[in-house]
C-alpha positions as CSV (number, residue, x, y, z in Angstrom):
1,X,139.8,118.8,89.4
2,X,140.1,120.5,91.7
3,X,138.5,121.6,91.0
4,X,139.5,120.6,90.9
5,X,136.9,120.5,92.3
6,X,133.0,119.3,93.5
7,X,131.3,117.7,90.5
8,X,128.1,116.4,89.4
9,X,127.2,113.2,87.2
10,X,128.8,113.3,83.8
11,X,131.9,115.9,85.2
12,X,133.9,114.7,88.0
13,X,136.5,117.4,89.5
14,X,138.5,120.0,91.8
15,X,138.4,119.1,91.7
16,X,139.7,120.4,91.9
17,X,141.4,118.4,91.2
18,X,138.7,116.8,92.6
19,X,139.9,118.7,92.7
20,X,138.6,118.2,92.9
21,X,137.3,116.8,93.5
22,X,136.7,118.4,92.6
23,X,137.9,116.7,92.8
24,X,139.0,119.4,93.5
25,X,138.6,118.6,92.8
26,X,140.0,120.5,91.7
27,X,139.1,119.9,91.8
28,X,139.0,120.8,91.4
29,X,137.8,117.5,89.0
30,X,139.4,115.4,87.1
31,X,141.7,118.1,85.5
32,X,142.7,118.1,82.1
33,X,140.2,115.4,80.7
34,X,139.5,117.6,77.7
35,X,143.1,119.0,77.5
36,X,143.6,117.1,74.0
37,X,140.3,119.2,72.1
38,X,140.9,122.2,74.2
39,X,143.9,122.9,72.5
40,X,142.9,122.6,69.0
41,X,140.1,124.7,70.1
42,X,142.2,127.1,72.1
43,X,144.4,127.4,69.1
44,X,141.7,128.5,67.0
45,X,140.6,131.3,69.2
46,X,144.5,132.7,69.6
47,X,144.2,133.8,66.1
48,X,140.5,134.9,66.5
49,X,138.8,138.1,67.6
50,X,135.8,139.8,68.6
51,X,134.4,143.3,68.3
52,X,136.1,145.8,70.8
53,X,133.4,147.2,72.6
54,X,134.8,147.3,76.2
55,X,135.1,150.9,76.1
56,X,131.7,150.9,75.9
57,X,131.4,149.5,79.7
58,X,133.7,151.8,82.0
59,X,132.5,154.0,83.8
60,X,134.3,156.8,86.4
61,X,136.4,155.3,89.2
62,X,136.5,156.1,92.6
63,X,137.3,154.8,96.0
64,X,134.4,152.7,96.4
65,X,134.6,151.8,92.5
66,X,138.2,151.2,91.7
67,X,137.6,149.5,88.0
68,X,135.0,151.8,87.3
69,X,132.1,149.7,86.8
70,X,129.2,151.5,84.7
71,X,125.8,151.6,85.9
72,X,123.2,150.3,83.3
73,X,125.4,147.4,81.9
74,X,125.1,143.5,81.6
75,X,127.5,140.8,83.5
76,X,128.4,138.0,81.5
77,X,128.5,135.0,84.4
78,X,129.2,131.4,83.9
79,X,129.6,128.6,87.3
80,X,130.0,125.2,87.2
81,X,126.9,124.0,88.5
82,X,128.4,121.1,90.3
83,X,128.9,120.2,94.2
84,X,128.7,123.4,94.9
85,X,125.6,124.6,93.1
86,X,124.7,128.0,91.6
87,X,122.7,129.5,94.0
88,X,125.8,131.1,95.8
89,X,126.5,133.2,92.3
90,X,122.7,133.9,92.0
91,X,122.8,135.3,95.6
92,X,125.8,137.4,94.5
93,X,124.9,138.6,91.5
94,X,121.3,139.6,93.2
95,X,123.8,142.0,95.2
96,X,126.1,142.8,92.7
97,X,123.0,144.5,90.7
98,X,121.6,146.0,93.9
99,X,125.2,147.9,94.5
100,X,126.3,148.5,91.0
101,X,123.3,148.6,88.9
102,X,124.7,145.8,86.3
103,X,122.5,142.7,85.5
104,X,124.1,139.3,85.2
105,X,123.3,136.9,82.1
106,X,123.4,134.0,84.5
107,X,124.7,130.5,82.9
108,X,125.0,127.3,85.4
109,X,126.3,124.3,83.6
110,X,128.4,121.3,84.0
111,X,129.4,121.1,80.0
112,X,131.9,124.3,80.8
113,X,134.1,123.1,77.4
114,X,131.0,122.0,75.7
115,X,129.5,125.9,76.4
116,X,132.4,127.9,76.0
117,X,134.6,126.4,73.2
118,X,132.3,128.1,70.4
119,X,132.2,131.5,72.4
120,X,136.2,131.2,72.7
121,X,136.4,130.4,68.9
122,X,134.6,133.6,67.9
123,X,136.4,135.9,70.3
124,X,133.1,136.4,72.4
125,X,134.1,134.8,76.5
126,X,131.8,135.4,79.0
127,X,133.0,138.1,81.3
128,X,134.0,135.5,84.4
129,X,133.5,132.3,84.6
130,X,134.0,129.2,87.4
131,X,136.4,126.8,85.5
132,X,136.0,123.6,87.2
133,X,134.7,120.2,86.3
134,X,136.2,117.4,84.2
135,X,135.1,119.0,81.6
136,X,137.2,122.1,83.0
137,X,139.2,124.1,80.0
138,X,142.7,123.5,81.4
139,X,144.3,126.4,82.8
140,X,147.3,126.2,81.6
141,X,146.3,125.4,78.1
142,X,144.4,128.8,78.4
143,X,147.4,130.4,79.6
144,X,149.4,129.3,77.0
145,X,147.1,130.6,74.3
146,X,146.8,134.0,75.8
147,X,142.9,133.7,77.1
148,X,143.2,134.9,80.3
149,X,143.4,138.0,82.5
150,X,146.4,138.9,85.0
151,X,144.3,139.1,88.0
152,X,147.0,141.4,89.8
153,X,144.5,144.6,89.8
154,X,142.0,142.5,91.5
155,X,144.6,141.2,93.7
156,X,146.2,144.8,94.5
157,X,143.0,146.8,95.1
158,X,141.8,148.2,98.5
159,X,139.5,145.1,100.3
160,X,135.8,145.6,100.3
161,X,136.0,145.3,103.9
162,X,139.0,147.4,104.7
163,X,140.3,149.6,102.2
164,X,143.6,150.3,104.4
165,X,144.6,146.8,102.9
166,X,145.1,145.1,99.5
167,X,142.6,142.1,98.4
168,X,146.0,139.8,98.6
169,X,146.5,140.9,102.0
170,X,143.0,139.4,103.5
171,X,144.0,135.7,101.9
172,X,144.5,132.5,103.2
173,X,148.3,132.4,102.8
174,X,149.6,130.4,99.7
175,X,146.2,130.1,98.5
176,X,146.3,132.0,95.1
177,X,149.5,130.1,94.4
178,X,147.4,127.4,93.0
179,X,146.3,130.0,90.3
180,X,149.8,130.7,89.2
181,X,151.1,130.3,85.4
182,X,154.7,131.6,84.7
183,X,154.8,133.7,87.9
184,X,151.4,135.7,87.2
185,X,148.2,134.5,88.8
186,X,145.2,134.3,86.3
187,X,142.8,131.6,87.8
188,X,141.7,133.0,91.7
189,X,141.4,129.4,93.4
190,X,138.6,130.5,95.2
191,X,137.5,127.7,98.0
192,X,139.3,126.7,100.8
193,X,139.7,123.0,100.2
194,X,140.9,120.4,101.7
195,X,141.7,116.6,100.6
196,X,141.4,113.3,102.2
197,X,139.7,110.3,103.2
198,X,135.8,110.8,104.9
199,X,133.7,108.0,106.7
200,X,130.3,107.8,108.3
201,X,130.4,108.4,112.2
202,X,127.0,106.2,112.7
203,X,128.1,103.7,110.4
204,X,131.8,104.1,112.6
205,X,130.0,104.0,116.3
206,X,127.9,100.9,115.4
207,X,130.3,99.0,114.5
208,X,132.6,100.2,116.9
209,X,135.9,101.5,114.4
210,X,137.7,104.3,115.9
211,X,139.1,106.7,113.4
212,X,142.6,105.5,112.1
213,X,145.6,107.5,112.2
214,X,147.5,104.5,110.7
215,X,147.8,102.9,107.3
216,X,147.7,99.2,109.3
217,X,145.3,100.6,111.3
218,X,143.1,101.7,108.4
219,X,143.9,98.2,106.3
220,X,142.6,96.7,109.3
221,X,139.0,98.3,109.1
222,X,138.8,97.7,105.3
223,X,139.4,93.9,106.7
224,X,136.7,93.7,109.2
225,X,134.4,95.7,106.7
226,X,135.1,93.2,104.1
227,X,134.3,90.5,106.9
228,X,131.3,91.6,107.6
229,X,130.1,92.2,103.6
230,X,131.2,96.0,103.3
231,X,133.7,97.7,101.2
232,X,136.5,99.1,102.7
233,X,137.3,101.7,100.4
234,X,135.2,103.3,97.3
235,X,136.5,105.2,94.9
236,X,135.6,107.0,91.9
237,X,136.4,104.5,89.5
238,X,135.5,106.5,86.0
239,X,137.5,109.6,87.3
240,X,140.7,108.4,88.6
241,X,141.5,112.2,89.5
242,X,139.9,110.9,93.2
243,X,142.1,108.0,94.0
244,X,145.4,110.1,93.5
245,X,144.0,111.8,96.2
246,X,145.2,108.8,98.5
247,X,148.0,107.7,96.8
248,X,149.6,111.8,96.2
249,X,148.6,112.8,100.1
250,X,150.4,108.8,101.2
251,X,153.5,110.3,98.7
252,X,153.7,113.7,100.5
253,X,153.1,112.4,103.9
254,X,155.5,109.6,103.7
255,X,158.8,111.6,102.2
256,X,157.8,115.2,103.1
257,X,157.8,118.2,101.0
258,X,160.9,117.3,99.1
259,X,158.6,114.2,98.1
260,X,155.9,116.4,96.7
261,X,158.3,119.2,95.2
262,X,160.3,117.0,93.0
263,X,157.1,115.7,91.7
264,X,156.0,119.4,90.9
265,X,159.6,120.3,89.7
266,X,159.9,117.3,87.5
267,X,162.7,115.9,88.8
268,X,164.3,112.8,87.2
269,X,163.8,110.6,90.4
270,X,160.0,112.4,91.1
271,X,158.5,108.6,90.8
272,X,161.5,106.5,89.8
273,X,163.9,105.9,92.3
274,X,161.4,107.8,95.2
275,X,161.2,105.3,98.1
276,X,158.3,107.4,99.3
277,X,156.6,107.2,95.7
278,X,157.2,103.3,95.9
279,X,156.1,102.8,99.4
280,X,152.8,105.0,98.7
281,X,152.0,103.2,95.6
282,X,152.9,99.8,96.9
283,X,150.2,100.4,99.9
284,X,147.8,101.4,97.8
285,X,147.6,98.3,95.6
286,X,147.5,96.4,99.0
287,X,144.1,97.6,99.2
288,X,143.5,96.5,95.7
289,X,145.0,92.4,95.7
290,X,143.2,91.9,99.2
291,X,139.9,93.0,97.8
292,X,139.1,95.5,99.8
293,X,137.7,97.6,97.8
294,X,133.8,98.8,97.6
295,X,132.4,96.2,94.8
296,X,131.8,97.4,91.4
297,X,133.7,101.1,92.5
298,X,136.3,100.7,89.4
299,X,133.6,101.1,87.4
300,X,130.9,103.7,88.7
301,X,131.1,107.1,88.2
302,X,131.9,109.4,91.2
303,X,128.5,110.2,92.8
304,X,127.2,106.5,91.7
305,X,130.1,105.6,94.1
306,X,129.6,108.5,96.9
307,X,126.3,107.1,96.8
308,X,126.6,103.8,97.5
309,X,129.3,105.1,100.3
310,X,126.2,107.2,101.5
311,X,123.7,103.6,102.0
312,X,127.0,102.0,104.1
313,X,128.3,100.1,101.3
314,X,131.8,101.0,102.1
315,X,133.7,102.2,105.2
316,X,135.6,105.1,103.5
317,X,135.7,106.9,100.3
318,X,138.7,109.6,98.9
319,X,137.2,113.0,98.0
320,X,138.1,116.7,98.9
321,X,135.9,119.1,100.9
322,X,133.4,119.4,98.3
323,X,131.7,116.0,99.0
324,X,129.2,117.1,101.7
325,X,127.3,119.5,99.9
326,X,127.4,117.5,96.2
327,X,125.4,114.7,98.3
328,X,123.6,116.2,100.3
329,X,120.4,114.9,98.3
330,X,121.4,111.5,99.2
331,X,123.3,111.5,102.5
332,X,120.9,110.0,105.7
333,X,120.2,112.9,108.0
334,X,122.0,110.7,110.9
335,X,124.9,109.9,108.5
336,X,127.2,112.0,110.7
337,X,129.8,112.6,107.7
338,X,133.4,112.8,109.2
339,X,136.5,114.0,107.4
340,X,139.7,112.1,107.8
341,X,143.6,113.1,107.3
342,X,145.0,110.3,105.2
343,X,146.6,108.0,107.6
344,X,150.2,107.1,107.8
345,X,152.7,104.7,106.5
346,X,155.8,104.0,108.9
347,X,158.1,106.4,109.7
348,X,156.4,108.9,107.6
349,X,158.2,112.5,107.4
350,X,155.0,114.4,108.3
351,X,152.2,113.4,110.9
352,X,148.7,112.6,110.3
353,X,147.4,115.6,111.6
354,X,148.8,117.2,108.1
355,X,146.9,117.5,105.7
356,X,146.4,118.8,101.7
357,X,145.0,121.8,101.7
358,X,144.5,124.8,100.1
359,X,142.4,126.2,97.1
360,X,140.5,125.0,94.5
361,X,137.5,126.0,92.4
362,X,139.1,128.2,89.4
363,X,137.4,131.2,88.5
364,X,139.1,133.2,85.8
365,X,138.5,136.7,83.5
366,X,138.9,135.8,80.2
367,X,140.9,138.1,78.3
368,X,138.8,139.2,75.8
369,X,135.6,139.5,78.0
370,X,133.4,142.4,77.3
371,X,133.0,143.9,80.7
372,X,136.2,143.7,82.4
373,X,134.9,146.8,84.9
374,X,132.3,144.8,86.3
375,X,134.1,141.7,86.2
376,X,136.9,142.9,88.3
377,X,134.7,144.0,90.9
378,X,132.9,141.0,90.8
379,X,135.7,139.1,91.7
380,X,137.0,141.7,94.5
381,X,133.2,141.5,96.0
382,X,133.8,137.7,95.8
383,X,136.5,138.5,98.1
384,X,134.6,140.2,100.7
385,X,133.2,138.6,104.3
386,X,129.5,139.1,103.2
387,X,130.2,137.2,99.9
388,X,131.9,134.6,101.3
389,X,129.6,134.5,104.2
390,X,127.0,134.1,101.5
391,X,129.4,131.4,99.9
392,X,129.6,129.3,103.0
393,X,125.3,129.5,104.1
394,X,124.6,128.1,100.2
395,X,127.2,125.4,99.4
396,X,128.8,124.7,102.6
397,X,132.1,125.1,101.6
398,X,134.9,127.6,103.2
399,X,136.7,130.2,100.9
400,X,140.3,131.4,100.7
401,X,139.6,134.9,102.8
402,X,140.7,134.9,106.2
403,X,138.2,134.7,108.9
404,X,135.7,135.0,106.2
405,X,132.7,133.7,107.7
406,X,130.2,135.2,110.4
407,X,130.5,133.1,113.1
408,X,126.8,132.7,113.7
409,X,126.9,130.6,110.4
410,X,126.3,126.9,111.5
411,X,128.2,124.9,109.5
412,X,127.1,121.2,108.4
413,X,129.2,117.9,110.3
414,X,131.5,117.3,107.5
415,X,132.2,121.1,106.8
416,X,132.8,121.0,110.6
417,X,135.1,118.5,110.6
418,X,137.3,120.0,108.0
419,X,137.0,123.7,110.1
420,X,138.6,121.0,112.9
421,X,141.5,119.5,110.3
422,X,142.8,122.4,109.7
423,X,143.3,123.8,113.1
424,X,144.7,120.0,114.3
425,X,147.0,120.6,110.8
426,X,147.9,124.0,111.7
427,X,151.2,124.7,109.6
428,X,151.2,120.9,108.4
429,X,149.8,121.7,105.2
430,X,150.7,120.8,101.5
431,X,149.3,121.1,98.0
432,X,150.1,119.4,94.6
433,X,150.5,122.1,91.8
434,X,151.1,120.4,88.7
435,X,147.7,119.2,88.4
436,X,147.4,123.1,87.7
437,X,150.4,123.7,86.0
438,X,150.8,120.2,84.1
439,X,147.6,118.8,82.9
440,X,148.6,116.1,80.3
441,X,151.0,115.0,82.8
442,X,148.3,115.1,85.2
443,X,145.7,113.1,83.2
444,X,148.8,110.7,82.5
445,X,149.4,109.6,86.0
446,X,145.3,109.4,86.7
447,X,145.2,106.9,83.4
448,X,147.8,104.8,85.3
449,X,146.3,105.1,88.0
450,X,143.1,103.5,86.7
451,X,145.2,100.7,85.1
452,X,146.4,100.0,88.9
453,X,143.0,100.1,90.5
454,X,141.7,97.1,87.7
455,X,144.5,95.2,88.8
456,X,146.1,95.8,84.8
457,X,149.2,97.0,86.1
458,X,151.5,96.5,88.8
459,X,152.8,99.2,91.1
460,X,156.6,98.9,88.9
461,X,154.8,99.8,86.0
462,X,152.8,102.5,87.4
463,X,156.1,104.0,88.7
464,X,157.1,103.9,85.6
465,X,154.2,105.6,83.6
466,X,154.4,108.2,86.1
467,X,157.7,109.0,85.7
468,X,157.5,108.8,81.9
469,X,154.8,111.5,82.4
470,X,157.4,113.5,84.4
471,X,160.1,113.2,82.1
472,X,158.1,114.0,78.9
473,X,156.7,117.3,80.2
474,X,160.1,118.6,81.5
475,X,161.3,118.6,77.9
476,X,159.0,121.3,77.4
477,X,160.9,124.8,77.4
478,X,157.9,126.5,79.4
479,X,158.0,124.2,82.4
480,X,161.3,125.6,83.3
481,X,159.3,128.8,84.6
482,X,157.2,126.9,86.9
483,X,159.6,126.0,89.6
484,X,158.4,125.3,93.8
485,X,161.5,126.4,96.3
């Protein structure tokens, strides 16, 4: 769902998402899946309560301690165990006891509603937690209900690495915008993502396909894949979060940042009326009514289908920077996975070096949570080069601090590749945010999107379903608070 974000069986991202994938993604993945029972179980926990016992956990501040973490206490930690793993956080909280003296309660899971929703209802969170997956607790929905921690302490204390300068100040710019809600953050987005198309550069040398920049020149590989008994393009079928990948990045790319703003804004015309919206969803379908999609993608989950992408069953496959390390159990060691920049359409506003990009991988404080000391400095050591260097050695991933890994660290091909993007993109960068802010609208357009992709709707009445998402959540009073410039 984003998370998005990276997911395994049974979740699907962003992510992200993704997005995230993991979606992600996300992304992280598919976001706001659950969004329906996580309200009725949000609800319930508003009105519920714990026991008070955080005073019970601080202990004396000081430079090198601003939230006064105690010595002696325990760390409540939950991570979505999904394409990135757990052992980053076991690696961390290994250091975390070694500096601070607290012991983690360690919980890696893919079933992050499943877990948490009766810990929520009786006022006990964990102390952090890695909100991604399809079954992610929507952010906002948390938001709303008052679960979550305003992360602005963590955000304005001195950096682990150079206390001269705030935590915000050593960031990726724009990358904890993804965390916002009414103008505070209270989700830290905390990979570096980036969304797009990937493709196997053995499977592209022996068959002699040169990476397209194009959306001809990409329909034109899907044609001599099909030709020669390959799918063109797979996609996630059971999590639809990964296909609006392609058709959101074709919408941005085609009619700009006003494109993707309106859709974020809810404007009237977002979908309806949007030539770039039309074109986008128009070129997808293309793909879809010449049959050049992967066989049997529609209806395979989205490592089933990454899979069969990995044994050369398709040319290319949507998916944000997550994918390389959730298969890396099934990816040949010659594979030679390559990121791709979705290609463009005709007279498209930005070029195909841009990219989406930006942060995915959720982790939040609840508000409640027990130790909120140690979980503050958790999340400020998260944000220092040793713990994202850490990070980036276990899961392959980037994170949102600047220059935040050693050098020395050799990065896998498709990592690489995305380390590559981004420099080719350089300030050609954009990022969806009402998958974050919006997810019943989001999980509106990804059920139309599925109807599109089985050939059960036409790109008219997708348009339409999308814009009748739009238009239903700007008649909600809070949305007017969420606005992008």
């Amino acid at each position: 769902m984003g998370s998005t974000s990276g997911e395994n069986d049974g979740t699907g991202e962003n992510g992200t998402n993704g997005v995230g994938r993991r979606a992600l993604i996300k992304r992280s993945a598919a976001l706001g899946l659950v969004s329906v029972p996580a309200m009725g179980f949000l609800s319930a926990c508003a009105s519920g309560g714990g026991d008070d016992d955080s005073g019970q956990n601080e202990g004396k501040t000081s430079e090198s301690n601003p939230f006064g973490v105690k010595k002696g206490t325990k760390l409540d930690v939950v991570i979505f165990k999904g394409g990135y793993g757990d052992a980053y956080a076991k690696a961390w909280e290994a250091d975390f006891e070694k500096k601070h003296g607290v012991t983690s309660v360690h919980t890696g899971t893919q079933e992050i509603t499943g877990k948490l929703q009766p810990r929520f209802n009786a006022g006990n969170p964990p102390d952090i937690v890695d909100d991604s997956g399809a079954q992610q607790i929507p952010i906002d929905v948390l938001h709303k209900n008052g679960q979550l921690l305003d992360l602005a302490k963590v955000l304005d204390a001195p950096s682990v690495d150079d206390p001269s300068k705030k935590v915000r100040d050593t960031l990726i710019p724009g990358t904890i915008d993804a965390g916002m809600q009414e103008g505070k953050v209270v989700a830290l987005n905390y990979i570096y993502t980036v969304w797009g198309l990937w493709y196997s550069g053995k499977l592209f040398k022996d068959k002699g396909w040169e990476a397209p920049k194009t959306w001809d020149d990409f329909l034109a590989i899907c044609k001599d894949a099909k030709a020669q008994g390959i799918g063109g393009l797979a996609h996630q079928g059971k999590f639809p979060y990964y296909i609006n990948v392609a058709i959101m990045d074709l919408i941005a790319k085609k009619g700009g940042l006003d494109a993707m703003k309106a859709i974020d804004n809810l404007d009237p015309k977002a979908f309806a009326g949007s030539d770039a919206a039309t074109e986008a969803i128009e070129a997808i379908y293309e793909v879809v009514e010449k049959g050049y999609l992967m066989p049997g993608t529609n209806g395979l989950t989205h490592t089933e289908s990454q899979t069969r992408w990995n044994q050369y069953k398709a040319a290319f496959i949507t998916s944000g920077s997550w994918l390389e390390n959730e298969q890396l159990k099934t990816t040949p060691d010659d594979f030679d996975m390559k990121f791709l920049p979705m290609p463009v359409l005709a007279d498209s506003a930005l070029p195909f070096e841009a990219i989406r990009a930006g942060s995915g991988e959720p982790f939040i404080i609840p508000s409640k949570a027990k130790n909120l000391p140690a979980a503050q400095e958790f999340m400020r050591m998260m944000l220092s080069r040793d713990w994202a260097t850490m990070f980036a050695k276990e899961a392959n991933s980037l994170t949102i601090l600047k220059d935040g890994v050693d050098p020395d660290v050799q990065l896998r091909p498709g990592t690489q590749s995305t380390v590559e993007a981004s420099r080719a993109a350089g300030d050609d960068t954009f990022r969806y945010l009402y998958t974050e802010w919006y997810s019943e609208m989001g999980t509106a357009i990804e059920n139309a999107s599925n109807e599109l992709m089985a050939k059960r709707i036409q790109p008219k009445e997708w348009l339409k379903r999308a814009q009748a998402a739009v238009d239903k959540q700007a008649k909600d009073p809070a949305s007017k608070k969420n606005r992008r410039d």
